[in-house]
Biopython code that builds the backbone (N, CA, C, O; Angstrom):
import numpy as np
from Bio.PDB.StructureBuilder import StructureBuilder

atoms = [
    (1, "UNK", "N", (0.840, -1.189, 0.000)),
    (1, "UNK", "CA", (0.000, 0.000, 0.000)),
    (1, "UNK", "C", (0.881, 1.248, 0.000)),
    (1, "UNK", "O", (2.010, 1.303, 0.487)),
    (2, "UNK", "N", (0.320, 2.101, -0.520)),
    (2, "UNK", "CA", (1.079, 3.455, -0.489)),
    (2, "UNK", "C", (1.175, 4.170, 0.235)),
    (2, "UNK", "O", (0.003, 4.384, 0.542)),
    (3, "UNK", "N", (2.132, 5.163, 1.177)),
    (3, "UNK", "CA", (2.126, 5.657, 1.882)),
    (3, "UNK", "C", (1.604, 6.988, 1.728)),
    (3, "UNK", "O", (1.878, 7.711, 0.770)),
    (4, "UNK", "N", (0.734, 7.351, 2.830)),
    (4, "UNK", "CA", (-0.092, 8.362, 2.902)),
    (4, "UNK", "C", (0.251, 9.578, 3.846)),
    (4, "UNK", "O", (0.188, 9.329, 5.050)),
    (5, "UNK", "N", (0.631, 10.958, 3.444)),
    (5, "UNK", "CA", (1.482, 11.810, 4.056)),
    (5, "UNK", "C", (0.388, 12.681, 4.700)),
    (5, "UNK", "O", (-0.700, 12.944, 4.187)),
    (6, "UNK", "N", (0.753, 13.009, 5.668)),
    (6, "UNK", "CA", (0.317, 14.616, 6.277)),
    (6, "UNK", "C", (0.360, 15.842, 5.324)),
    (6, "UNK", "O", (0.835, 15.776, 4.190)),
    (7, "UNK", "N", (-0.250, 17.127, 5.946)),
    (7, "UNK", "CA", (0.386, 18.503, 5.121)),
    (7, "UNK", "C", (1.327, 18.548, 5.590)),
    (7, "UNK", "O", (2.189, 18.910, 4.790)),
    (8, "UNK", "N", (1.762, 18.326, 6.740)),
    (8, "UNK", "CA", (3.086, 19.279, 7.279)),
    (8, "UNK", "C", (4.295, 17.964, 6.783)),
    (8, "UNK", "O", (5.465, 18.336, 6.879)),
    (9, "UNK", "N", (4.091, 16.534, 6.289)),
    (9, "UNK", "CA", (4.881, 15.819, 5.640)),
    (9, "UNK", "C", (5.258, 16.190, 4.146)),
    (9, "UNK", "O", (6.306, 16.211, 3.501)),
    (10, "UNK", "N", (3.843, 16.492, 3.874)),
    (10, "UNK", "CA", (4.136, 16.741, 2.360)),
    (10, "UNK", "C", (4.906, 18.369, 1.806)),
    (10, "UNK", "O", (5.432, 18.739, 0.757)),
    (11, "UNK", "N", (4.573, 19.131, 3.368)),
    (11, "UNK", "CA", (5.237, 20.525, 3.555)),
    (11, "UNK", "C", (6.839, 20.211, 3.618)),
    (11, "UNK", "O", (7.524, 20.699, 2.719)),
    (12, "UNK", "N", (7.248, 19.709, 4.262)),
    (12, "UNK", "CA", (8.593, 19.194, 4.526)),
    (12, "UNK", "C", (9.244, 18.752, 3.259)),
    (12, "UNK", "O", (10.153, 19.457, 2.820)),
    (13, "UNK", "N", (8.821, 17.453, 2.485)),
    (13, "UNK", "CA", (8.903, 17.161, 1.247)),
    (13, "UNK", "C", (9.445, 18.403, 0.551)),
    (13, "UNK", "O", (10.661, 18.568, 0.651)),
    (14, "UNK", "N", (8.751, 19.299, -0.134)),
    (14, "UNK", "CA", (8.114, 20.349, -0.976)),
    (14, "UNK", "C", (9.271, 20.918, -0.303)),
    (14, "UNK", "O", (10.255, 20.920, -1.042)),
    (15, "UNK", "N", (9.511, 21.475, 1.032)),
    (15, "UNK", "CA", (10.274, 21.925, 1.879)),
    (15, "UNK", "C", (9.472, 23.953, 1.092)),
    (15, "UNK", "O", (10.052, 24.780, 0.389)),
    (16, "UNK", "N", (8.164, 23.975, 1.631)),
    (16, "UNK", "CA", (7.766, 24.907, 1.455)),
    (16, "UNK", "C", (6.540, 24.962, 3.378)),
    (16, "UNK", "O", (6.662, 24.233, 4.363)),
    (17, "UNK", "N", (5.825, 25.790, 3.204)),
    (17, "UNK", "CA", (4.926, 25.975, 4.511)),
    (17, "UNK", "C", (4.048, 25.051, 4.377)),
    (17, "UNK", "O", (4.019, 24.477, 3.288)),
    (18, "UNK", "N", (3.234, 24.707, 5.276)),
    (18, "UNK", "CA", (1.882, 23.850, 5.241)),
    (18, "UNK", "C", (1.122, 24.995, 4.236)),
    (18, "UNK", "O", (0.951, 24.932, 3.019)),
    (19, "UNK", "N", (0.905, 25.587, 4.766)),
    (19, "UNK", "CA", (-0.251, 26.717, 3.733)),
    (19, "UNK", "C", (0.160, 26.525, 1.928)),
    (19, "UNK", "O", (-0.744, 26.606, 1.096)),
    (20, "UNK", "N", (0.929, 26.391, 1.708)),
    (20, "UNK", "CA", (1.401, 25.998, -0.103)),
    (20, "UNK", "C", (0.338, 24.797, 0.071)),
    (20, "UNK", "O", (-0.843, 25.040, -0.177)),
    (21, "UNK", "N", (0.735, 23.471, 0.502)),
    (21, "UNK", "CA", (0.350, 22.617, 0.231)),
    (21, "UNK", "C", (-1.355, 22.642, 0.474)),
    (21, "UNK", "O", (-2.174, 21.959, -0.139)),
    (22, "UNK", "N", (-1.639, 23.675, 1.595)),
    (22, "UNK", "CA", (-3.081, 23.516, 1.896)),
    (22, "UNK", "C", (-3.903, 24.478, 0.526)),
    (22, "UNK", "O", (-5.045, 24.226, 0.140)),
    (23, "UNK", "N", (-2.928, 25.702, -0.108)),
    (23, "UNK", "CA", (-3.063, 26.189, -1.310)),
    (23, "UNK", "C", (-3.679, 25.161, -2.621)),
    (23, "UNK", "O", (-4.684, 25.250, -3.327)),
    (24, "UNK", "N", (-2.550, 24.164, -2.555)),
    (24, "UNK", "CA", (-2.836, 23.172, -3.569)),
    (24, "UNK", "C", (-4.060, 22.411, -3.497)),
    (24, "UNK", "O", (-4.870, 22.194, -4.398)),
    (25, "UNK", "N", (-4.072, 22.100, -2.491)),
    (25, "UNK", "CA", (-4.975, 20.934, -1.809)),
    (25, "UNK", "C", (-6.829, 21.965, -2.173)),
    (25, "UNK", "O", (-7.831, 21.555, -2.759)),
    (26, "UNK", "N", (-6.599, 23.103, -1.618)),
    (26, "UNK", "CA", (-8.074, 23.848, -2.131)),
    (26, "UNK", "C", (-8.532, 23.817, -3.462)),
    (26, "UNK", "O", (-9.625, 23.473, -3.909)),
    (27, "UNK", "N", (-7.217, 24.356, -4.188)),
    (27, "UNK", "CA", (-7.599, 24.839, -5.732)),
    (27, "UNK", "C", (-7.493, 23.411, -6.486)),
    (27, "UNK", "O", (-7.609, 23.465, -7.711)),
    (28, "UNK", "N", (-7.327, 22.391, -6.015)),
    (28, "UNK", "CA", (-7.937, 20.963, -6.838)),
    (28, "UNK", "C", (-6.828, 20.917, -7.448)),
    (28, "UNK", "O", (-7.096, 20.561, -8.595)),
    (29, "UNK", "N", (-5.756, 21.069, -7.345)),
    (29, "UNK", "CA", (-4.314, 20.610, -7.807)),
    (29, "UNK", "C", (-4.239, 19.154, -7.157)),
    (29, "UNK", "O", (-4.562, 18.088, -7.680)),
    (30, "UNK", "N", (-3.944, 19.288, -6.419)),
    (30, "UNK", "CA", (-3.321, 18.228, -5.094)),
    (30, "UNK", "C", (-4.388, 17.226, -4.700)),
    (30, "UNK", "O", (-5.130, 17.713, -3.847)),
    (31, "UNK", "N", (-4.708, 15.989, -5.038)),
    (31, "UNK", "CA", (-5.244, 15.671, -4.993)),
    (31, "UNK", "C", (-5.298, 14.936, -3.270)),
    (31, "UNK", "O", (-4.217, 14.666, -2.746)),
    (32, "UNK", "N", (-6.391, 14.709, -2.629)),
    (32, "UNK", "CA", (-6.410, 14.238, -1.198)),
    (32, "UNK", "C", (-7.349, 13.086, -0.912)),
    (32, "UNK", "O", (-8.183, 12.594, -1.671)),
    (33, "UNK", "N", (-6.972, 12.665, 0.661)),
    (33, "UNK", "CA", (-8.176, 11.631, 0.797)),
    (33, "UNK", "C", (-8.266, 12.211, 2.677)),
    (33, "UNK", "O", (-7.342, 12.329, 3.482)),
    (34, "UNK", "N", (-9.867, 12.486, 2.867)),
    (34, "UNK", "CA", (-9.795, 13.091, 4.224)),
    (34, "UNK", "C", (-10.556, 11.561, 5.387)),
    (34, "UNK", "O", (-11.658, 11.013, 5.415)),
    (35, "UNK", "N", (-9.877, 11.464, 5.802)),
    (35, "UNK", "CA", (-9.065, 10.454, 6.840)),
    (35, "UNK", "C", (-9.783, 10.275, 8.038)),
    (35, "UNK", "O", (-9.537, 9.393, 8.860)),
    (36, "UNK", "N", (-11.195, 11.615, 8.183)),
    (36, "UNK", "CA", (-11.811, 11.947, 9.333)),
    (36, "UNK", "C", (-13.031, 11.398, 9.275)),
    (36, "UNK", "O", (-13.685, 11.708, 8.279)),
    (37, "UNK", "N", (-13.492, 10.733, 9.984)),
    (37, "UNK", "CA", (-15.029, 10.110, 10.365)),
    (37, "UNK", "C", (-16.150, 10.552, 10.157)),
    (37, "UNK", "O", (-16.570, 11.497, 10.823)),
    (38, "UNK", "N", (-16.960, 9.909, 9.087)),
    (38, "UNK", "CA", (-18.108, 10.844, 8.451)),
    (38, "UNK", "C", (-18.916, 11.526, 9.746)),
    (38, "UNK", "O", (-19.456, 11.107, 10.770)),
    (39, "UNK", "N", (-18.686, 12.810, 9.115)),
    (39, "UNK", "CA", (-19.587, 13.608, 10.390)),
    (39, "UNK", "C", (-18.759, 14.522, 11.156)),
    (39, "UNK", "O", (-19.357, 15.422, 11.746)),
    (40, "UNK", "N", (-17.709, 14.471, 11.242)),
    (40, "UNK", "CA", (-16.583, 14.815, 11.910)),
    (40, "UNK", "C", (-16.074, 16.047, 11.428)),
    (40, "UNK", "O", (-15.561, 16.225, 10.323)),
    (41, "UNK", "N", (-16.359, 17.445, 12.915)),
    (41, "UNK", "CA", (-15.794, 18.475, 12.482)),
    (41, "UNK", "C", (-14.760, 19.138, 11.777)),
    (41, "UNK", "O", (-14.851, 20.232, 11.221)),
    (42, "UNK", "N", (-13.509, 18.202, 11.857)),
    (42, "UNK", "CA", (-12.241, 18.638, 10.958)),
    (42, "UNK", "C", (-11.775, 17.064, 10.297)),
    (42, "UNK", "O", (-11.986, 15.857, 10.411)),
    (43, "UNK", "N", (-11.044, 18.004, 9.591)),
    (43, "UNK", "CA", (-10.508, 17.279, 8.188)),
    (43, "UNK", "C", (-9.503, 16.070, 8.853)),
    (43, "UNK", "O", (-9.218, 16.200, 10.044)),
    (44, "UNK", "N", (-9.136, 15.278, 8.351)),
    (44, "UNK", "CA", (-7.762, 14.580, 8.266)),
    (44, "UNK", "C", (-7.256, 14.604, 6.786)),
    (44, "UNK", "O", (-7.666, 13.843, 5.909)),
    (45, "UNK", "N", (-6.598, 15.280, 6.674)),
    (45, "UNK", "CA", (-5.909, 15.388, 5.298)),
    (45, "UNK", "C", (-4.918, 14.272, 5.378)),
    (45, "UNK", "O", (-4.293, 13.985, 6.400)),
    (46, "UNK", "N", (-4.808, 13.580, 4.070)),
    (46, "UNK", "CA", (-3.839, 12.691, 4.051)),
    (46, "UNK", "C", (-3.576, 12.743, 2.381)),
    (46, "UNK", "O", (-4.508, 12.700, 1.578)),
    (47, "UNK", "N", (-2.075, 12.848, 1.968)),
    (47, "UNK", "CA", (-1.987, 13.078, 0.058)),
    (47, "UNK", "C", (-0.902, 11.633, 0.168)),
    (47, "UNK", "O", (-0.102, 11.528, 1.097)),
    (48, "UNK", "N", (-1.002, 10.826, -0.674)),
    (48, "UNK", "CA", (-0.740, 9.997, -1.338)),
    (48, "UNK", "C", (0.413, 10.759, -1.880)),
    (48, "UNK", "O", (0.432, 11.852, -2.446)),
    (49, "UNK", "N", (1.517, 9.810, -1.532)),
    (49, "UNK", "CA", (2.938, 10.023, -1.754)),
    (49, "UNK", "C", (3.102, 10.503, -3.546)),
    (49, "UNK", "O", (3.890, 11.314, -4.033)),
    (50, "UNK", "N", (2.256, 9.830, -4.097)),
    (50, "UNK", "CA", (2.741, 9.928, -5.880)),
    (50, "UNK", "C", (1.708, 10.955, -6.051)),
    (50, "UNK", "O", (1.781, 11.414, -7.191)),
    (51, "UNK", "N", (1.039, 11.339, -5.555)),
    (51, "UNK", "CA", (0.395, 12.594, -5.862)),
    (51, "UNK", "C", (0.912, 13.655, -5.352)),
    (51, "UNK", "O", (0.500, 14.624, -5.990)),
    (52, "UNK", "N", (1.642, 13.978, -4.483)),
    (52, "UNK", "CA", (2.706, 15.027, -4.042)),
    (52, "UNK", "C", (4.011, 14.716, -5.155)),
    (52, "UNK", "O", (4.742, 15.492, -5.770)),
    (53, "UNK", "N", (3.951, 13.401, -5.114)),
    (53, "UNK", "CA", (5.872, 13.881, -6.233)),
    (53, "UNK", "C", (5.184, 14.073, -7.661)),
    (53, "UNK", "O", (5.940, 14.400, -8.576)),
    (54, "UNK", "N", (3.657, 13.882, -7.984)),
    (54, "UNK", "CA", (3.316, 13.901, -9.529)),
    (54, "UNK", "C", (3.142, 15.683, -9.810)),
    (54, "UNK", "O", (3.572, 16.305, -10.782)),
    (55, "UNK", "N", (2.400, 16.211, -8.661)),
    (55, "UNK", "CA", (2.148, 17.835, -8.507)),
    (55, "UNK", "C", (3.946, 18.279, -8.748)),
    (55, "UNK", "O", (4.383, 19.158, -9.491)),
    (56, "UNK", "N", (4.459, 17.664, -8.159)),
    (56, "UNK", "CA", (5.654, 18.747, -8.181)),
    (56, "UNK", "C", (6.496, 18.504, -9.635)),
    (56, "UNK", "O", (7.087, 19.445, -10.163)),
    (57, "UNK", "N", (6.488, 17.205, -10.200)),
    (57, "UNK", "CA", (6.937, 16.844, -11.709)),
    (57, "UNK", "C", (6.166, 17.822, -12.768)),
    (57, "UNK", "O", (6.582, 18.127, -13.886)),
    (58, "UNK", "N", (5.034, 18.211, -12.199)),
    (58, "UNK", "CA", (3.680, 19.132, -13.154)),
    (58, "UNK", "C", (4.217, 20.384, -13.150)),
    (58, "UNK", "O", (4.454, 20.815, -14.279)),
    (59, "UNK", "N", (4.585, 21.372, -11.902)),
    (59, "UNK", "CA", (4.644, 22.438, -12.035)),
    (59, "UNK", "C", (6.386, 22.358, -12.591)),
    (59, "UNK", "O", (6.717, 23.292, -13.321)),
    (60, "UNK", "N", (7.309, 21.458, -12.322)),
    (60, "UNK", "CA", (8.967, 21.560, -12.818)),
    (60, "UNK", "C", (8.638, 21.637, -14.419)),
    (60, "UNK", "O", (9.419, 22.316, -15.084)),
    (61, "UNK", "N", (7.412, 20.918, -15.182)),
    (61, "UNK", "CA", (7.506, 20.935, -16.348)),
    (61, "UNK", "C", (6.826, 22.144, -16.366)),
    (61, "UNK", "O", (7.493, 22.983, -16.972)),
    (62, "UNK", "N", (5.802, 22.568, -15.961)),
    (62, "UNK", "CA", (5.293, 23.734, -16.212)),
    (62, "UNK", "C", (6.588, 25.250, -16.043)),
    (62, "UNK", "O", (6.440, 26.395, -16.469)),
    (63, "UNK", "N", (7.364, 24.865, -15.544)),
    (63, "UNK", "CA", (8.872, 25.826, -15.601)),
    (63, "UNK", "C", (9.326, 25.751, -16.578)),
    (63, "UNK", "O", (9.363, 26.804, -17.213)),
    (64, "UNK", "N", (9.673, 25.011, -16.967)),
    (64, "UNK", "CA", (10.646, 24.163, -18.452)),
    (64, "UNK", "C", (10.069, 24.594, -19.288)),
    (64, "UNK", "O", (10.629, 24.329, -20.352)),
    (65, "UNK", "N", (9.306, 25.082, -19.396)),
    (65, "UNK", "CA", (8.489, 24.690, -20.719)),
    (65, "UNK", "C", (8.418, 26.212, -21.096)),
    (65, "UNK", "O", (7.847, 26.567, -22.127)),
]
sb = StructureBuilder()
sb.init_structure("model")
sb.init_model(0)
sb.init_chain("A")
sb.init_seg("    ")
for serial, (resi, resn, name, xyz) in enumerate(atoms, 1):
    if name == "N":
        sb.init_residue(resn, " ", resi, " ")
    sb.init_atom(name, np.array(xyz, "f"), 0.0, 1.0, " ", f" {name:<3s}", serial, name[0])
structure = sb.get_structure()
C-alpha cells in the first residue's frame, strides 16, 4: 500500500509551509483523501505520496516549458 502523508509531511517534502500545500490541496491541484469520520468536524488530510511527487513533476515541467 502506499504511503499516505500529512500537510506538514508533504510541507517538509516540498520543503515549502503547510499553507502551499493547503493552497494546492483547495484549488484541486493536489489531490487528497480526508481520513476523518463521516460527520466529523475537521478534516484529516492525508496526500498519497505519488500525488505530491506527480504535482511537483507538473509544475517543474510547467517551468521548463
Amino acid at each position: 500500500m502506499e504511503p499516505l502523508l500529512t500537510v506538514l509531511e508533504v510541507a517538509d517534502l516540498w520543503r515549502v509551509d503547510k499553507q502551499t500545500v493547503y493552497r494546492a490541496i483547495w484549488a484541486g491541484d493536489l489531490p487528497f483523501v480526508d481520513m476523518a469520520k463521516p460527520g466529523a468536524r475537521k478534516a484529516r488530510i492525508r496526500v498519497r505520496q505519488s500525488a505530491a511527487e506527480a504535482y511537483v513533476a507538473k509544475r517543474d515541467q510547467a517551468v521548463a516549458a
